[in-house]
MIBA-245924 format. One record per residue (C-alpha): residue number from 1; residue in one letter; x, y, z. Coordinates in steps of 0.5 Angstrom, whole numbers, plus 2048, in hexadecimal, padded with zeros to 3 digits. Layout:
REM residues N
   seq   type   east   north    up
   NUM      A      X       Y     Z
...
REM end
This chain:
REM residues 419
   seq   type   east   north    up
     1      X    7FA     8B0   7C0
     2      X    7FD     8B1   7BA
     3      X    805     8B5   7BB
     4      X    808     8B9   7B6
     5      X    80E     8B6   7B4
     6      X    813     8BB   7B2
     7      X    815     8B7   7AC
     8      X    80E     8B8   7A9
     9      X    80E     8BF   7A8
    10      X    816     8C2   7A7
    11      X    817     8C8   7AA
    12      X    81A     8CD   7A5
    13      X    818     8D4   7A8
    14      X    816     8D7   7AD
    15      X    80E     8D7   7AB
    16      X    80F     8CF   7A9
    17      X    811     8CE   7B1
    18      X    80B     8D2   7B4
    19      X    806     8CE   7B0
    20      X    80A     8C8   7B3
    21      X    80A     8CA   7BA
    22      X    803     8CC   7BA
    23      X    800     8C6   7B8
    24      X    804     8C2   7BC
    25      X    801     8C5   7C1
    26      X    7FA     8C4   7BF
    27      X    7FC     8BC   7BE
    28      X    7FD     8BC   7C6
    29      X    7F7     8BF   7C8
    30      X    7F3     8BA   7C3
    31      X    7F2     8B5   7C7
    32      X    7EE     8B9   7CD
    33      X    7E7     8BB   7CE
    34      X    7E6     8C2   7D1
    35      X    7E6     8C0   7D9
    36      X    7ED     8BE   7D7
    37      X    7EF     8C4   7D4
    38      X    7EE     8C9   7DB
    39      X    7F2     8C3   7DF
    40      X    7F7     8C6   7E4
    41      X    7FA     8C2   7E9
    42      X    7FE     8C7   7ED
    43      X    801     8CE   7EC
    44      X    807     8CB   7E9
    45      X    803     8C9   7E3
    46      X    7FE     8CB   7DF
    47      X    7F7     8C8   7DB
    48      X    7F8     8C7   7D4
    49      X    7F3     8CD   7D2
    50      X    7F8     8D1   7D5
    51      X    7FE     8CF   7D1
    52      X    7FB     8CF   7CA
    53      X    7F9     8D7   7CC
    54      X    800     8DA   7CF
    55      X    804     8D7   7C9
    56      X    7FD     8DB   7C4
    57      X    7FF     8E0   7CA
    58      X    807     8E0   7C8
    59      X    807     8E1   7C1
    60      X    801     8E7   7C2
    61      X    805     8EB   7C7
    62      X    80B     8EB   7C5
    63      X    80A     8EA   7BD
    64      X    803     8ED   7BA
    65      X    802     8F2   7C0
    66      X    809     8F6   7BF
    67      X    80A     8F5   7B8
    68      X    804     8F3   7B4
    69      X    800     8FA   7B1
    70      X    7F9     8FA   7B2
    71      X    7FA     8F4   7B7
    72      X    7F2     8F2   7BB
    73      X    7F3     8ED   7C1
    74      X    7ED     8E9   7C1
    75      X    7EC     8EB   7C9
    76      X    7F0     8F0   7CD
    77      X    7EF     8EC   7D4
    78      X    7F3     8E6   7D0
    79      X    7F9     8EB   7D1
    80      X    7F7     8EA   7D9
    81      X    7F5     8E3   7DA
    82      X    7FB     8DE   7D5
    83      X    802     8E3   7D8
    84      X    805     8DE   7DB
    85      X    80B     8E2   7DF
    86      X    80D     8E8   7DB
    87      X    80C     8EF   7DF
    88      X    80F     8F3   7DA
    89      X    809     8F1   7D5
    90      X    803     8F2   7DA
    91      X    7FF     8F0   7E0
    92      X    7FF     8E8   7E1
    93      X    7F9     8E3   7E2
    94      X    7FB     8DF   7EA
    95      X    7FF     8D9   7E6
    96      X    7FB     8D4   7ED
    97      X    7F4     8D7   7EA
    98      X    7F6     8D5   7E2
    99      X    7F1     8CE   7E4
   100      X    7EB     8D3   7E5
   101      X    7EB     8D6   7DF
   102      X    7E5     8D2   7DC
   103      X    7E4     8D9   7D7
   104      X    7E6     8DA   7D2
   105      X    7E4     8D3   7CF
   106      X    7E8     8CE   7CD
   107      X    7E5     8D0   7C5
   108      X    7E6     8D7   7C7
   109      X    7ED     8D5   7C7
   110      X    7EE     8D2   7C2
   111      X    7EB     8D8   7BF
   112      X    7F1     8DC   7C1
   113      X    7F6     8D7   7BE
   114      X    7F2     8D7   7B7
   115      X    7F2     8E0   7B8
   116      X    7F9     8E0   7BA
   117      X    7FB     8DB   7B5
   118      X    7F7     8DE   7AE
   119      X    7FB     8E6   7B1
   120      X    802     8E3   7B1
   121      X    801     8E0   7AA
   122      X    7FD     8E5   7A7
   123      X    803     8EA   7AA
   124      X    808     8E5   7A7
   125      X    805     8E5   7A0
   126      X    804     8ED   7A0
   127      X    80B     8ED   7A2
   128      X    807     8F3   7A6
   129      X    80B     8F2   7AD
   130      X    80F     8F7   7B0
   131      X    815     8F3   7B2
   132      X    81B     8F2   7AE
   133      X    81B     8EB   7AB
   134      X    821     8E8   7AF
   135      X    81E     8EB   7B6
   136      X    817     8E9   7B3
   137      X    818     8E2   7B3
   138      X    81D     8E1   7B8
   139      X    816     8E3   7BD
   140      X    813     8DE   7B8
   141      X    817     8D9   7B9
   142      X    818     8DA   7C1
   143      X    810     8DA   7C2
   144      X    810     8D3   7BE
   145      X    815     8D0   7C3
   146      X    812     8D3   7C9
   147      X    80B     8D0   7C7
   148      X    810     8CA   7C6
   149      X    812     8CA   7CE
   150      X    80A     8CB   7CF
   151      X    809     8C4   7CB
   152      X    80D     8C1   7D0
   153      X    80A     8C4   7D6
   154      X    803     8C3   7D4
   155      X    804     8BC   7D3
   156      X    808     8BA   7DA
   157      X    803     8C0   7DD
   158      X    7FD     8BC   7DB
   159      X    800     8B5   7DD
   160      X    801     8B8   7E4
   161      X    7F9     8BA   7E4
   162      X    7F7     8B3   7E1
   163      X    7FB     8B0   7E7
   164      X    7F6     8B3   7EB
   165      X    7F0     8AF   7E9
   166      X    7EF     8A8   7EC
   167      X    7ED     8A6   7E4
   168      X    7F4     8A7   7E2
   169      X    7F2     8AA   7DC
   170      X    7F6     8A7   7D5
   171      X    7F7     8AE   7D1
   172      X    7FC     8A9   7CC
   173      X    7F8     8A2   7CA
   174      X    7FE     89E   7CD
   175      X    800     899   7C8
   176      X    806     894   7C9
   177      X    80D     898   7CA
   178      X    814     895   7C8
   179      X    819     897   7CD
   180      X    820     896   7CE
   181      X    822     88F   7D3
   182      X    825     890   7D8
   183      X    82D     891   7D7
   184      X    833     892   7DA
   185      X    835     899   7DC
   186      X    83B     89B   7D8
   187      X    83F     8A2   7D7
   188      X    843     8A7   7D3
   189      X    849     8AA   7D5
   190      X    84A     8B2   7D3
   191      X    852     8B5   7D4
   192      X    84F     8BB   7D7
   193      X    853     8C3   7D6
   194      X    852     8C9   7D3
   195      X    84A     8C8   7D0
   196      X    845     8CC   7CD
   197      X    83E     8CC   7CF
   198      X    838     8D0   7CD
   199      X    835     8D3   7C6
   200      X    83A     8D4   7C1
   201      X    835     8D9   7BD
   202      X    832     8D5   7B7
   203      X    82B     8D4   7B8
   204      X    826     8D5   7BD
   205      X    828     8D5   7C5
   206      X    824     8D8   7CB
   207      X    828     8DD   7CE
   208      X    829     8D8   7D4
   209      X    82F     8D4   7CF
   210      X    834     8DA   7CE
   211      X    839     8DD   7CE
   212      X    83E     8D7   7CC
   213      X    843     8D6   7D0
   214      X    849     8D2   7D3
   215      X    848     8CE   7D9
   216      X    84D     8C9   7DC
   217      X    84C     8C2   7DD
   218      X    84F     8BC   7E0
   219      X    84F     8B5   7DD
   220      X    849     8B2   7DE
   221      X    844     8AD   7DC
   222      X    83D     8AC   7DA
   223      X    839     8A6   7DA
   224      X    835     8A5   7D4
   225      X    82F     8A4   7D6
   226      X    82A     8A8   7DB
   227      X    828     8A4   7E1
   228      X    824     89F   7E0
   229      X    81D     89D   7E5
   230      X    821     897   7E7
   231      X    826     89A   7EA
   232      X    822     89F   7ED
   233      X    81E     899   7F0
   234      X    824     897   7F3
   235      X    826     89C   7F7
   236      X    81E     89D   7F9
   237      X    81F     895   7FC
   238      X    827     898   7FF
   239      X    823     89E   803
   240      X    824     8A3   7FF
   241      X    81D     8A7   801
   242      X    820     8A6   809
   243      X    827     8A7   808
   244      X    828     8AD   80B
   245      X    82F     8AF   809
   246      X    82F     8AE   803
   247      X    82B     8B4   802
   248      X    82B     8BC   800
   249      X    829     8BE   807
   250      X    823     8C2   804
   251      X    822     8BB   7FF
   252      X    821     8B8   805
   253      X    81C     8BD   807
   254      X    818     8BD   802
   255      X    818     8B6   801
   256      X    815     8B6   809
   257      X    811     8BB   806
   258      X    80E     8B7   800
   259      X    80E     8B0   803
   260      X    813     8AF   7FE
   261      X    814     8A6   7FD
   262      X    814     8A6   7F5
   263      X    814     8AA   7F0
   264      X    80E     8AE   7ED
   265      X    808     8A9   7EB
   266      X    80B     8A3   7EF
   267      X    806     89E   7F2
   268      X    806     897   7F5
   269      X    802     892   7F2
   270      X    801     88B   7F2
   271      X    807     88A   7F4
   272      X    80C     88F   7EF
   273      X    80C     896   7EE
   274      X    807     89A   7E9
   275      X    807     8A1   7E5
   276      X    803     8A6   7E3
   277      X    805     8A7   7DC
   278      X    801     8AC   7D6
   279      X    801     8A5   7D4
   280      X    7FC     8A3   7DA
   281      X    7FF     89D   7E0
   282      X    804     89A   7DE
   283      X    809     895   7E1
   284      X    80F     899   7E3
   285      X    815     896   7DE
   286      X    81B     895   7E1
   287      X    81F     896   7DB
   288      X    81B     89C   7D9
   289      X    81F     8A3   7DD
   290      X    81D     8A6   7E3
   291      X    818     8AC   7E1
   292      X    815     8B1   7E6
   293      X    81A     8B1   7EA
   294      X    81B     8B8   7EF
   295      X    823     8BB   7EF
   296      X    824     8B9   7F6
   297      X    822     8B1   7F4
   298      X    827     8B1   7EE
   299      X    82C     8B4   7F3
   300      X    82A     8AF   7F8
   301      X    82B     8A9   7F3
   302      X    832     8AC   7F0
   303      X    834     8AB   7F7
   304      X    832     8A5   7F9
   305      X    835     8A2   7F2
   306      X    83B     8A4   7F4
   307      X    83C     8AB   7EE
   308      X    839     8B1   7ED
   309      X    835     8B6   7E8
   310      X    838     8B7   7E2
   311      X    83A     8C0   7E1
   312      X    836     8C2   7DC
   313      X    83D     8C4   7D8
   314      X    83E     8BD   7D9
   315      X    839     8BB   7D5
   316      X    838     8C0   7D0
   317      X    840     8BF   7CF
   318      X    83D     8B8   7CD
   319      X    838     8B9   7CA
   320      X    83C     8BE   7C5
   321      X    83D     8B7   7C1
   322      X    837     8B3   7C1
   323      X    831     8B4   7BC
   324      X    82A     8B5   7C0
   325      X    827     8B0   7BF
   326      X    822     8AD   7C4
   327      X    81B     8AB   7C7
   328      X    817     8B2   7C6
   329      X    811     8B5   7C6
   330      X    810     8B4   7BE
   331      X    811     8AC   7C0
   332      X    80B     8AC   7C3
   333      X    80C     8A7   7C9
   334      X    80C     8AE   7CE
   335      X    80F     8A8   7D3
   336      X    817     8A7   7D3
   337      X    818     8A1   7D0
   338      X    821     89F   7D1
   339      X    822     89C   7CA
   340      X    828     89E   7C8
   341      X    82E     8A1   7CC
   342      X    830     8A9   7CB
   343      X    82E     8B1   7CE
   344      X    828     8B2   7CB
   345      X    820     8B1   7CC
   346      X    81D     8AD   7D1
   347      X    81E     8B1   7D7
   348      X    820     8B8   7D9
   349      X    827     8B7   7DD
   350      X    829     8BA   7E3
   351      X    82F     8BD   7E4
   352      X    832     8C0   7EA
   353      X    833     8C6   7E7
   354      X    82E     8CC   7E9
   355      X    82B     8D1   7E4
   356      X    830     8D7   7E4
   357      X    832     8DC   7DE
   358      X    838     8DA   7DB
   359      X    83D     8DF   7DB
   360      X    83B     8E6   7D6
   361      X    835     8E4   7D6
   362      X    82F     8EA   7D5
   363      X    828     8E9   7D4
   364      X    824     8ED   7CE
   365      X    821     8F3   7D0
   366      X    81A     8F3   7D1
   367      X    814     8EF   7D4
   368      X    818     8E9   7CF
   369      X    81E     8E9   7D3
   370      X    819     8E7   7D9
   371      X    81A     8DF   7D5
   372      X    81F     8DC   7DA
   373      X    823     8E2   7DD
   374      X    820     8E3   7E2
   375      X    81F     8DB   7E5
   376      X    827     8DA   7E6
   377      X    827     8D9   7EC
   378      X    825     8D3   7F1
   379      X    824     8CD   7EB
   380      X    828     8C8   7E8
   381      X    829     8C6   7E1
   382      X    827     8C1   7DD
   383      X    82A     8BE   7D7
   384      X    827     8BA   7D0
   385      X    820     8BA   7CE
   386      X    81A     8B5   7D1
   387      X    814     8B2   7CD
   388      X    810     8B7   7CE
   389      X    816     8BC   7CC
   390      X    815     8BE   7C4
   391      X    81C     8BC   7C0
   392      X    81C     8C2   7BC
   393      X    81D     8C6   7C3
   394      X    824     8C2   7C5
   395      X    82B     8C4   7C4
   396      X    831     8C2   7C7
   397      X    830     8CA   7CB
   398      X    829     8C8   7CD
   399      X    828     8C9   7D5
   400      X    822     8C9   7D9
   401      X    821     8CA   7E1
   402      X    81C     8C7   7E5
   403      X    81C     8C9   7EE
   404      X    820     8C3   7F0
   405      X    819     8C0   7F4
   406      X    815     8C0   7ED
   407      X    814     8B9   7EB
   408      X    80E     8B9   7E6
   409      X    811     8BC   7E0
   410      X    816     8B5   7DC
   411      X    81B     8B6   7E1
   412      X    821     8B0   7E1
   413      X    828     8AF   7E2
   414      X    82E     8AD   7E0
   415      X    835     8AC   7E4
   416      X    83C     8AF   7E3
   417      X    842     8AD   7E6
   418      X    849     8B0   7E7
   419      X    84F     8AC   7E3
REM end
């Protein structure tokens, strides 16, 4: 599998961005045959076809359809079939039943990139779209990050419907992978006040990210690094999955559900611990951090360690400071590996603050507004970018939110603790 990295081809318009992301996407499904690329595990995830498609889908409905004169769609019943959750633009394919799509081929797929793709270049060389420039690429751009988020979620979707094969299917030849050794927790201190948090208006954000606004904060600390699987390993062998009261009581519902005693992809074997990884088996490293880990485990842990999930303004006030560098998707490893201490990569961190609008907060008008808007209510934020995330996507006010019982995403944590 070859990954585009981001120093490979500088992004200096808007035009240069969308041919990046678009054969980022193509890198990430190289690797697959055709009975791979209809995959869908649960109604959560979706195959691979399917994600190469809605992203085609988003830039055809939004972009090419409403502004792009003499615009022909390759097939009409696209429109049906790669909506995802957008009422205002139309009726939807059932999102359980996208794994039964056999037709279109995965080549009559690829077809409507290529047909998609061409009419946007064609329309930007012709400068023949209806748009102002500014709104133009503003959709241009926004349609790249949304099939940024895709990438994620294919390559994590695909390692859910992987799992179910006894093979244990190797998507990325496993090689030799240099992680952190195992090193002493240590924290940052922060005074707290009057903060600002959210986007500040310079560059692209969802619309999730703002207003800006002020928060108060106390003191607080922060560790340094995410939760490692050593650490979680001990609070398996101290009773963490039968302790009871050191639960949410629908964490511990649902960990009484599910069957919960180890993070997602755990096993035992010959005597240690074992996970599934895009790398194929692999043996649990202590050293590396906890990954594919549901909320109510995370808030579990941080009770038995004796602290507590960070706020998301704690960690974007810290965050303000630091570079964003870390182990994402341009890496390659598409395994959390621990090498260096900081806020950034490896796993998406949990916070115990739930996705609502901040204050002023309005969505666009329009099937657009439908991105985030209406899915504040009953998730909780994560913070920092993982190895499946693309680098290009991060900045400090990036929040994405996950149902706190989800667990196949890169979920991790780290701990917070008052002064």
């Amino acid at each position: 599998m070859t990954i585009v990295n981001e120093r490979a081809a500088p992004v200096s318009a808007v035009s240069d961005l969308f041919e990046l992301t678009r054969a980022q996407t193509l890198s990430l499904v190289s690797p697959l045959n055709d009975e791979d690329m209809g995959l869908q595990s649960m109604e959560d995830a979706s195959p691979p076809k399917w994600h190469l498609a809605h992203t085609t889908w988003f830039f055809e409905e939004f972009i090419l359809k409403p502004s792009l004169p003499g615009y022909q769609p390759k097939d009409d019943r696209f429109a049906v079939l790669f909506n995802s959750y957008y009422v205002q633009a139309g009726p939807r394919h059932t999102r359980s039943k996208r794994g039964l799509l056999s037709r279109p081929t995965v080549q009559e797929v690829l077809s409507y990139r290529a047909h998609v793709e061409d009419a946007l270049r064609e329309g930007l060389t012709r400068n023949a779209f209806t748009l102002e420039d500014t709104r133009l690429e503003e959709l241009i751009t926004l349609g790249c990050h949304h099939e940024m988020q895709h990438q994620e979620l294919l390559v994590t979707d695909l390692l859910h419907a992987f799992s179910y094969n006894p093979l244990l299917p190797v998507y990325r030849d496993p090689k030799p992978v240099e992680v952190a050794s195992t090193r002493f927790e240590t924290w940052t201190s922060h005074d707290g006040g009057l903060v600002e948090i959210g986007h500040d208006g310079d560059g692209f954000a969802y619309d999730c990210e703002g207003p800006r606004h002020k928060v108060w904060l106390d003191p607080y600390r922060l560790s340094d690094r995410p939760v490692t699987n050593g650490e979680w390993l001990a609070f398996m062998e101290d009773g963490g999955y039968a302790s009871q009261t050191l639960w949410l009581m629908d964490g511990w519902a649902a960990r009484e559900k599910n069957g919960w005693d180890s993070p997602l992809y755990w096993w035992r074997q010959d005597d240690g611990w074992w996970t599934y990884t895009l790398q194929g088996p692999r043996p649990v490293d202590p050293a590396a951090p906890v990954v594919h880990v549901s909320y109510y485990e995370a808030e579990a842990f941080a009770r038995w360690a004796g602290h507590r999930l960070p706020t998301e303004a704690e960690w974007e006030a810290a965050a303000e400071t630091t570079a964003i560098e870390g182990n994402f998707l341009e890496t390659g490893a598409l395994i959390p590996l621990g090498r260096q201490p900081g806020l950034w990569g490896d796993v998406w961190q949990w916070t115990s603050s739930a996705f609502s609008p901040y204050p002023g907060f309005t969505p666009p008008e329009g099937a657009i507004g439908e991105y985030n808007g209406k899915f504040m209510v009953n998730q909780m934020v994560l913070r920092g970018g993982s190895c499946a995330t693309p680098k290009r996507q991060m900045r400090t006010s990036y929040r994405t939110f996950f149902y706190p019982h989800q667990r196949w995403q890169m979920l991790g944590l780290r701990l917070a603790a008052d002064q």
